[in-house]
C-alpha positions as CSV (number, residue, x, y, z in Angstrom):
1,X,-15.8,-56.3,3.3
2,X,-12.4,-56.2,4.9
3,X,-9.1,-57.9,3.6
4,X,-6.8,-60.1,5.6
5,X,-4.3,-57.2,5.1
6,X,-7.1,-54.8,6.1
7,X,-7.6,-56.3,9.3
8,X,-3.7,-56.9,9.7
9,X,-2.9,-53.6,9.3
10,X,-5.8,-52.1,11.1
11,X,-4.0,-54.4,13.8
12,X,-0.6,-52.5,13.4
13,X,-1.8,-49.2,13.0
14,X,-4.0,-48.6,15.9
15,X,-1.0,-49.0,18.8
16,X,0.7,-46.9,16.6
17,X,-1.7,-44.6,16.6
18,X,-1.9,-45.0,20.7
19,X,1.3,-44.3,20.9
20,X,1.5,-41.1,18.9
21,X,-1.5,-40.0,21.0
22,X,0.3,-40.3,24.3
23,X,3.3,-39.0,23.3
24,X,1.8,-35.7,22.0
25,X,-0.4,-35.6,25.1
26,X,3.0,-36.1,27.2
27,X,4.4,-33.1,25.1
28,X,1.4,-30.8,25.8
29,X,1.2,-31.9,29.6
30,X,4.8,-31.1,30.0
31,X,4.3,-27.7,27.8
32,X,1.3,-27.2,30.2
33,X,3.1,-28.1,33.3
34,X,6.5,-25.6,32.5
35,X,3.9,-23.1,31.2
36,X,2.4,-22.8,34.7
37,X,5.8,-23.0,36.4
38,X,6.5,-19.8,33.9
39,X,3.8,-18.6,35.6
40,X,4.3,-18.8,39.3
41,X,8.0,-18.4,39.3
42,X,7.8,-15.3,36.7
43,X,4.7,-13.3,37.9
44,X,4.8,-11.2,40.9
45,X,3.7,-8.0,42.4
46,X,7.2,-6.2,42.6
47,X,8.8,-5.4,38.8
48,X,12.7,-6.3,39.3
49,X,12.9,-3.3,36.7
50,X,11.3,0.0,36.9
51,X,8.3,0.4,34.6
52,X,7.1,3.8,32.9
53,X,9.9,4.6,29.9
54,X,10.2,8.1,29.4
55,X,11.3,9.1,26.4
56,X,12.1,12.5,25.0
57,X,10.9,13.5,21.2
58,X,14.4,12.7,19.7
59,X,14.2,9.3,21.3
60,X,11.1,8.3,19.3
61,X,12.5,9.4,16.2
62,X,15.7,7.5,16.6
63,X,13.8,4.6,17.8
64,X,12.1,4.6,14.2
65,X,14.8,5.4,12.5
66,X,16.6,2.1,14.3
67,X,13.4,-0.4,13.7
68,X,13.4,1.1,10.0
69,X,17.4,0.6,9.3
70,X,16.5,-1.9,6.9
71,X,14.2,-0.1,4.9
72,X,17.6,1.5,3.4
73,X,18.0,-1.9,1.9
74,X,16.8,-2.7,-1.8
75,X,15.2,-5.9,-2.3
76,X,17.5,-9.0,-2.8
77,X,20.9,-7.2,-2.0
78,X,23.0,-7.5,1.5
79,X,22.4,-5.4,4.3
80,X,24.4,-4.9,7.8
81,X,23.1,-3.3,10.6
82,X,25.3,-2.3,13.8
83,X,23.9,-1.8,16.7
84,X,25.0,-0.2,19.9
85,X,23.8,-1.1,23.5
86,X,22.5,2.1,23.6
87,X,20.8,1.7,20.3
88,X,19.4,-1.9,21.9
89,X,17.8,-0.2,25.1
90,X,16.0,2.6,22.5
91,X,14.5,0.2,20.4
92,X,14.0,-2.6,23.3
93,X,12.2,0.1,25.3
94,X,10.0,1.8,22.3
95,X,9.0,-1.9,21.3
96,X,7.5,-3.0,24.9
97,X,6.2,0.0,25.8
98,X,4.0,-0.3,22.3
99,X,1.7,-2.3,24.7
100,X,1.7,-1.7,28.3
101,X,4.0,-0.6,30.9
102,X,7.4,-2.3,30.6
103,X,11.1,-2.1,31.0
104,X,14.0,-3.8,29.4
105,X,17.7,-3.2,30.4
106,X,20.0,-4.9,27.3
107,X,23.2,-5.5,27.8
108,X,26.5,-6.6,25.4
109,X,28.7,-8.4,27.9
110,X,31.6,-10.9,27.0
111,X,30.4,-11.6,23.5
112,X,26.9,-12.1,24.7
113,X,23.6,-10.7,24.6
114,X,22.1,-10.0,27.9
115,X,18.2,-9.5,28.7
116,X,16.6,-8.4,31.4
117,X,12.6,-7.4,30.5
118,X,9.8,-6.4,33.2
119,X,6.2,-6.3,31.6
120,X,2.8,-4.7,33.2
121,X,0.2,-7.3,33.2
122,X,-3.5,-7.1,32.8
123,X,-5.6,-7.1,36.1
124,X,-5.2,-10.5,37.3
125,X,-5.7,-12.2,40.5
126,X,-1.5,-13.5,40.0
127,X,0.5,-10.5,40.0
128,X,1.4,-7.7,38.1
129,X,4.4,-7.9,36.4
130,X,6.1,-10.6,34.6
131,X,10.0,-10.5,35.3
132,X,12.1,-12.6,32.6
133,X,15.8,-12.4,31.9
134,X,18.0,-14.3,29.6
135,X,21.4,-14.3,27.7
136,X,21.9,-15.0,23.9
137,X,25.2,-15.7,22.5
138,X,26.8,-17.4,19.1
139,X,27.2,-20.9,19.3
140,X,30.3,-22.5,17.4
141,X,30.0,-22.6,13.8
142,X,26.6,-21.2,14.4
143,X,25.6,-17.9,12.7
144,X,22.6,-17.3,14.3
145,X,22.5,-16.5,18.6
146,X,21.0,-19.4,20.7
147,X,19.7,-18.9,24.4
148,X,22.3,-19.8,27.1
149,X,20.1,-19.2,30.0
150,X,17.0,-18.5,31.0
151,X,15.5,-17.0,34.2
152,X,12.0,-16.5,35.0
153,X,12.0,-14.8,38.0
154,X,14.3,-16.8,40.2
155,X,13.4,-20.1,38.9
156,X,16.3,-21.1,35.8
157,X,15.7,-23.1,33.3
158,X,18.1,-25.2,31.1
159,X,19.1,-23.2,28.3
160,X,17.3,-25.7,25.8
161,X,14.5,-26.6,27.6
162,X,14.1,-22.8,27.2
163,X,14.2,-22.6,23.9
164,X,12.3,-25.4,23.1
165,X,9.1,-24.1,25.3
166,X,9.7,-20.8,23.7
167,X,10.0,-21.8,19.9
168,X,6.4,-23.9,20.6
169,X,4.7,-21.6,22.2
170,X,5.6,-19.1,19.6
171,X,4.6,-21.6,16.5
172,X,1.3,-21.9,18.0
173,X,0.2,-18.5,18.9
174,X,-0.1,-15.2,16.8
175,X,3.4,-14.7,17.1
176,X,4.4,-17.0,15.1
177,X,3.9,-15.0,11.9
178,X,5.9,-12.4,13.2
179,X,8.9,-14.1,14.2
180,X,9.2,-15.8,10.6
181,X,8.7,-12.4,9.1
182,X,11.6,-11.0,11.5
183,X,14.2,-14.2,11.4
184,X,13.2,-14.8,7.4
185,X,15.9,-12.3,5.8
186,X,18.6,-12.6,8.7
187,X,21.5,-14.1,7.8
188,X,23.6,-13.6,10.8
189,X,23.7,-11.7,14.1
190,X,27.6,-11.5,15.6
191,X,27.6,-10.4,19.1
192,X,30.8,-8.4,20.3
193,X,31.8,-6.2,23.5
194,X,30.5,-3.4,21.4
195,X,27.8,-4.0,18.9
196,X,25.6,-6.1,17.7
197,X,25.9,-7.2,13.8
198,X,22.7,-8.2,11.8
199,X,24.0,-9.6,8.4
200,X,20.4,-9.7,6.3
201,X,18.9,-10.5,2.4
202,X,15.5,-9.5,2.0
203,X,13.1,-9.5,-0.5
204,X,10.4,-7.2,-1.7
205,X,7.6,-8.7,0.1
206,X,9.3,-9.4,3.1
207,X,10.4,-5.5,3.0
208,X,6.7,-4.5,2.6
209,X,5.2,-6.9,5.2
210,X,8.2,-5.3,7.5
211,X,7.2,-2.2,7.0
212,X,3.5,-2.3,7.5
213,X,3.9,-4.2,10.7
214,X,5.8,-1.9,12.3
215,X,3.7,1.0,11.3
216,X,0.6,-0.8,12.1
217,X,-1.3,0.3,9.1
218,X,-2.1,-3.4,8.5
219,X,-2.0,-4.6,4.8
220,X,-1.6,-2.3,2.0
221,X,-5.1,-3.6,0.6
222,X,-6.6,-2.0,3.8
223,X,-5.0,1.2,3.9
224,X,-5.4,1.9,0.4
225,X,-9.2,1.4,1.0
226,X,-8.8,4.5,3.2
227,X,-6.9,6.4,1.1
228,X,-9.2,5.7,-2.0
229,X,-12.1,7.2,0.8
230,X,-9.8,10.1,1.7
231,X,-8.9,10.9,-1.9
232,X,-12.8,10.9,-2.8
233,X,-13.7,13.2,0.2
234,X,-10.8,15.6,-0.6
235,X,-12.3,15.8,-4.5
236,X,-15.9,16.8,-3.4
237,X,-14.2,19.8,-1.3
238,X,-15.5,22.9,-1.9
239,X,-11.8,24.9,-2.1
240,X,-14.1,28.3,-1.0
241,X,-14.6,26.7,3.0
242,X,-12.0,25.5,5.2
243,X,-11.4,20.8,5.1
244,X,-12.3,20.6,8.3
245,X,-10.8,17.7,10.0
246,X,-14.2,16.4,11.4
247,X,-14.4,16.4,7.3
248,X,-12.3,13.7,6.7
249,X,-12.6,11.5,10.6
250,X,-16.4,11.2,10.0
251,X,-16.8,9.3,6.5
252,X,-13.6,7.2,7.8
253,X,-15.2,6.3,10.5
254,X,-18.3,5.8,9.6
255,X,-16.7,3.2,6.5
256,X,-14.5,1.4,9.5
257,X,-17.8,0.7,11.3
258,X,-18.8,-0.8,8.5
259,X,-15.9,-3.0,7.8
260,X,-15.2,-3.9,11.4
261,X,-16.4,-6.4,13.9
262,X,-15.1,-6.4,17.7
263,X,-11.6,-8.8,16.6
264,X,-10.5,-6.5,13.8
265,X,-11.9,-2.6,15.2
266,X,-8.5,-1.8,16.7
267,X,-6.3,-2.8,13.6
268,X,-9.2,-0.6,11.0
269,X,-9.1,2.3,13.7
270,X,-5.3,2.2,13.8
271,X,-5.1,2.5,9.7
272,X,-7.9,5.4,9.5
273,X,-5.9,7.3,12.3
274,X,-2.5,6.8,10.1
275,X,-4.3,7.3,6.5
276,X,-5.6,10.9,7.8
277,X,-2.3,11.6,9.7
278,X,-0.6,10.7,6.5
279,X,-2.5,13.6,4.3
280,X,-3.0,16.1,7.1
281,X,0.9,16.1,8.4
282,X,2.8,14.6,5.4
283,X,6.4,15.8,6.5
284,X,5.8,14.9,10.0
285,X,4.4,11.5,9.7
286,X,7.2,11.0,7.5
287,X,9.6,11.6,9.9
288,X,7.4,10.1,13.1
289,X,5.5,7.1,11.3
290,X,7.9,5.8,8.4
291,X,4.5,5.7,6.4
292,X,5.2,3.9,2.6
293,X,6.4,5.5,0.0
294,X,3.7,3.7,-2.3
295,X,0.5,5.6,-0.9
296,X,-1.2,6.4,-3.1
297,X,-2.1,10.1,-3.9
298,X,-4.8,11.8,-3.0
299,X,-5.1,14.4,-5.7
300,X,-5.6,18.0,-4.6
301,X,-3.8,18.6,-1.2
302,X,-6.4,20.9,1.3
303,X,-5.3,21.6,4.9
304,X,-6.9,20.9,7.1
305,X,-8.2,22.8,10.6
306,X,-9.9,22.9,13.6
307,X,-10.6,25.9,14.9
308,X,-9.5,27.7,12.0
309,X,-6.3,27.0,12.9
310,X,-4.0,24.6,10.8
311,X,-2.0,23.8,13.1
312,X,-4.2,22.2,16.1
313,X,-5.3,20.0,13.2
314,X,-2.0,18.8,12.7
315,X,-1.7,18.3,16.8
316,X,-4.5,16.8,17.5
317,X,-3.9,13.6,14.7
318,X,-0.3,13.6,14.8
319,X,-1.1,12.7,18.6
320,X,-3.6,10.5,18.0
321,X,-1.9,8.7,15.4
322,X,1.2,8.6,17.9
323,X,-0.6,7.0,20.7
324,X,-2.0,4.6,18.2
325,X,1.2,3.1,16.7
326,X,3.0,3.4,20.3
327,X,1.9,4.6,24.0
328,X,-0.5,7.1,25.5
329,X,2.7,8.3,27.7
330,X,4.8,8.8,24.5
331,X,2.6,11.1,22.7
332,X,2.0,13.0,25.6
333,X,5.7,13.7,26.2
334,X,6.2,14.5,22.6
335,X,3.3,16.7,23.0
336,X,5.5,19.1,25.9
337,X,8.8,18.3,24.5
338,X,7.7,19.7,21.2
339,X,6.6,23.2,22.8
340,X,9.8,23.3,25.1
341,X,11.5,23.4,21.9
342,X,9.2,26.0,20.6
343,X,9.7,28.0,23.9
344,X,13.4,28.2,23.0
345,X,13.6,28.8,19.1
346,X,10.7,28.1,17.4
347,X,6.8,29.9,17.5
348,X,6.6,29.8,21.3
349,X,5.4,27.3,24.1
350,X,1.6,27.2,23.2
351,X,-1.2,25.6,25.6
352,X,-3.2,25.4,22.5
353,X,-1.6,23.3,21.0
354,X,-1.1,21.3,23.7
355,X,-4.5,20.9,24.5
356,X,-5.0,19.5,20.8
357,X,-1.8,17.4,21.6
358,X,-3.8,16.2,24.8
359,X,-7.2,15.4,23.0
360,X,-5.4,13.6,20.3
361,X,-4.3,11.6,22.5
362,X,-7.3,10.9,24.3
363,X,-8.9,10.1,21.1
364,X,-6.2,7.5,19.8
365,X,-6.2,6.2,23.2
366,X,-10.0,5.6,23.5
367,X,-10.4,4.1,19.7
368,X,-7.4,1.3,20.4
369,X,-7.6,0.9,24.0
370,X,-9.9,-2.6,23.2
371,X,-12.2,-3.6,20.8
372,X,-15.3,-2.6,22.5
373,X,-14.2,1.2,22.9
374,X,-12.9,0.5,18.7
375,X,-15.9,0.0,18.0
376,X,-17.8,2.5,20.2
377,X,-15.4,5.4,18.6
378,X,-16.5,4.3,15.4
379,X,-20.0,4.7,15.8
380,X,-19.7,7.8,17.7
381,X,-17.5,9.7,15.6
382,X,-19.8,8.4,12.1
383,X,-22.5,10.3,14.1
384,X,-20.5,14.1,15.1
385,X,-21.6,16.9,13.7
386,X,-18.3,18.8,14.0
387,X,-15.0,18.9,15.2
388,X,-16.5,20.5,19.0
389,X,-17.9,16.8,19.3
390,X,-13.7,15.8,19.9
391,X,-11.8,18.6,20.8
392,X,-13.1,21.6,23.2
393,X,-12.7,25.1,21.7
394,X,-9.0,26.0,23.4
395,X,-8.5,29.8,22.5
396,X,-8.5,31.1,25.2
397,X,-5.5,29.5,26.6
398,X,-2.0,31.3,26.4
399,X,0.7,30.7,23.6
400,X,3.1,32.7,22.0
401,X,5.5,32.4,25.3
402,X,9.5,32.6,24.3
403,X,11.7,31.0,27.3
404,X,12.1,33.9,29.4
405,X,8.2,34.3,29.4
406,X,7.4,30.8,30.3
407,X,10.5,30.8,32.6
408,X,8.8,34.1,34.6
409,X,4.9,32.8,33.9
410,X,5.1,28.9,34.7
411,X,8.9,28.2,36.4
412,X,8.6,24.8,34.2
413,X,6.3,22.3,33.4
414,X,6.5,20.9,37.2
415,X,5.1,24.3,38.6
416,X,2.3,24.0,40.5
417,X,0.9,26.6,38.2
418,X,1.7,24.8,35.1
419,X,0.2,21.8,36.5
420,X,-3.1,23.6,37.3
421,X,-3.7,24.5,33.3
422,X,-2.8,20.9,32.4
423,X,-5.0,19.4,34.8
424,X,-8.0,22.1,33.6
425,X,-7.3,20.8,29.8
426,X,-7.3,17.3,31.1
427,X,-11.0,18.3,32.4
428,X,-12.5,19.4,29.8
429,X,-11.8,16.9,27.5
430,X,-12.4,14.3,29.8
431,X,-15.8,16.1,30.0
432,X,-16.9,15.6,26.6
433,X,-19.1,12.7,26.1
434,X,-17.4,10.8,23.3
435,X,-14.3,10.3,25.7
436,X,-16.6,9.0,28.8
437,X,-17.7,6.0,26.6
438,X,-15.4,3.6,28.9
């Protein structure tokens, strides 16, 4: 039976109660309401950048080697970081283009931070691209930037009303862990005519969550699960036949069909892609994929081939693993940039190898492009019988070609010629049935 003061503060509590009601359905109408203006204002069909970054092979690398500047950093001491507008634009760029089409043009202009960022869309019945552009500077006796306006599209928004709809919609979305994991260890960011200064203390975990974000080879529980597989595969070898690569895909595959349902098969494809990148390029995916220190070995090292050949191996998952962690259009340029460079000092321009570069691609592409191609990758590549079930036999195209022999065979890779061998390799693996799953 209820109390006097039972009743009496049921009698308080429910208005109060009411009241909190309304007010958070006030906050989620007005959140709803600026969310659509977002929407309308921000969305149209003409980019107000140009979309389609395209970067050379040395770009990528430095783009790592800026996202990874704080790896340098041991656990609980100081770190700076400088960054140039040039260095902004690199990293801006390699970032947004990790997931569709975009373009960002950074500038540092009178102490402040200034944004400009087009983004490809999914099909939609709205528009195409999203065009947003803003300005961050440091307030007084404020260490950390704050926004100072906010444009989406042509419709500007007060510089806190920004912020606010911003910081809530990143608190209740998947972002959210991922902007306390990059704002955790920052101390300060100064913003000058000429760089940008991060002033930072992280710790080890933060360091190692860091890390595996950016190299999306999820938690280090996952990938070692891989690795432990990989090690296990490479023991049973028989060191009197060739590790073929379809070797060490197929188990992996077979074990991330396992594991995987449709809203985790792109995140497992991602770390069996790196895992087998990691053993079968080892310098390269150092250099290209930042991969941790702490992996564990995997015993006895075996090359690994297709074809006989080493080396297509080595191009085939170094693409693969490229288009996984950032673009199709990346690993394809790093694909010709690398046998330019060969043309000119190295083992010579090779169409072999960039057909492996090409089919790499098309395989990283196809087991990340959504979950329901993850997951038909998985189950198709648990059920090859050898590595002609992913990469067409490509020996009989020419290699071997210094500059002066390309120069007099192909003009450059713009020739009509050139063009007609790249669109025949395209072909052919297009033509294979494990790519025409879409």
């Amino acid at each position: 039976m209820k109390t006097l003061f039972d009743n009496r503060f049921m009698h308080w509590f429910v208005p109060y109660i009411q009241v909190v009601v309304r007010l958070l359905l006030y906050c989620i109408g007005v959140l709803v309401i600026l969310s659509i203006m977002l929407v309308f204002f921000g969305v149209g069909d003409k980019p107000d950048l140009e979309v389609g970054w395209s970067p050379t092979r040395d770009d990528l690398v430095r783009a790592k080697k800026i996202l990874h500047e704080g790896s340098k950093t041991k656990p609980d001491e100081i770190g700076i970081i400088e960054l140039t507008e040039a260095d902004l634009n690199l990293a801006g760029n390699y970032l947004l283009n990790r997931y569709s089409k975009s373009a960002a043009l950074i500038e540092l202009k009178n102490n402040k931070l200034r944004f400009e960022v087009t983004i490809t869309l999914p099909e939609n019945s709205i528009g195409k691209y999203l065009n947003i552009s803003f300005r961050l500077g440091n307030a007084e006796n404020n260490d950390l930037p704050v926004i100072t306006k906010f444009k989406a599209g042509k419709l500007l928004l007060p510089a806190r009303l920004a912020a606010f709809v911003i910081d809530t919609v990143i608190q209740h979305s998947s972002l959210n862990e991922y902007f306390i994991l990059a704002t955790r260890p920052i101390k300060s960011v100064k913003i000058d005519t000429q760089k940008l200064t991060i002033t930072y203390y992280p710790n080890k975990d933060t360091l190692i969550q860091a890390r595996n974000f950016l190299t999306h080879t999820g938690d280090n529980a996952t990938l070692n699960i891989y690795q432990q597989k990989l090690a296990e595969i490479v023991a049973k070898h028989d060191p009197a036949w060739r590790l073929s690569l379809a070797e060490l895909l197929r188990p992996l595959f077979e074990l991330a069909y396992q594991r995987s349902t449709l809203e985790n098969a792109i995140d497992e494809n991602r770390v069996v892609i790196s895992a087998i990148n990691d053993y079968v390029n080892k310098k390269e995916t150092k250099k290209l994929l930042s991969t941790p220190e702490s992996a564990p070995a995997t015993g006895q090292q075996y090359s690994a081939f297709l074809y006989k050949r080493i080396d297509l191996a080595q191009h085939f998952i170094g693409s693969a693993a490229l288009t996984a962690s950032v673009n199709k259009q990346a690993a394809q340029i790093a694909g010709e940039e690398k046998e330019l460079s060969d043309a000119h000092g190295g083992s010579g321009f090779s169409f072999i190898d960039l057909a492996a570069d090409k089919a790499g691609t098309r395989f990283g592409e196809m087991a990340t492009s959504s979950p329901e191609n993850a997951r038909k990758m998985q189950k198709a590549m648990s059920e090859i019988k050898d590595y002609s079930d992913f990469m067409p036999d490509p020996r009989y195209l020419p290699e071997h070609m210094n500059e002066a022999d390309f120069k007099q065979r192909f003009e450059s890779i713009n020739s009509p010629v050139y063009q007609e061998i790249s669109k025949q390799i395209d072909e052919r693996i297009l033509a294979m049935p494990i790519y025409n799953a879409e």
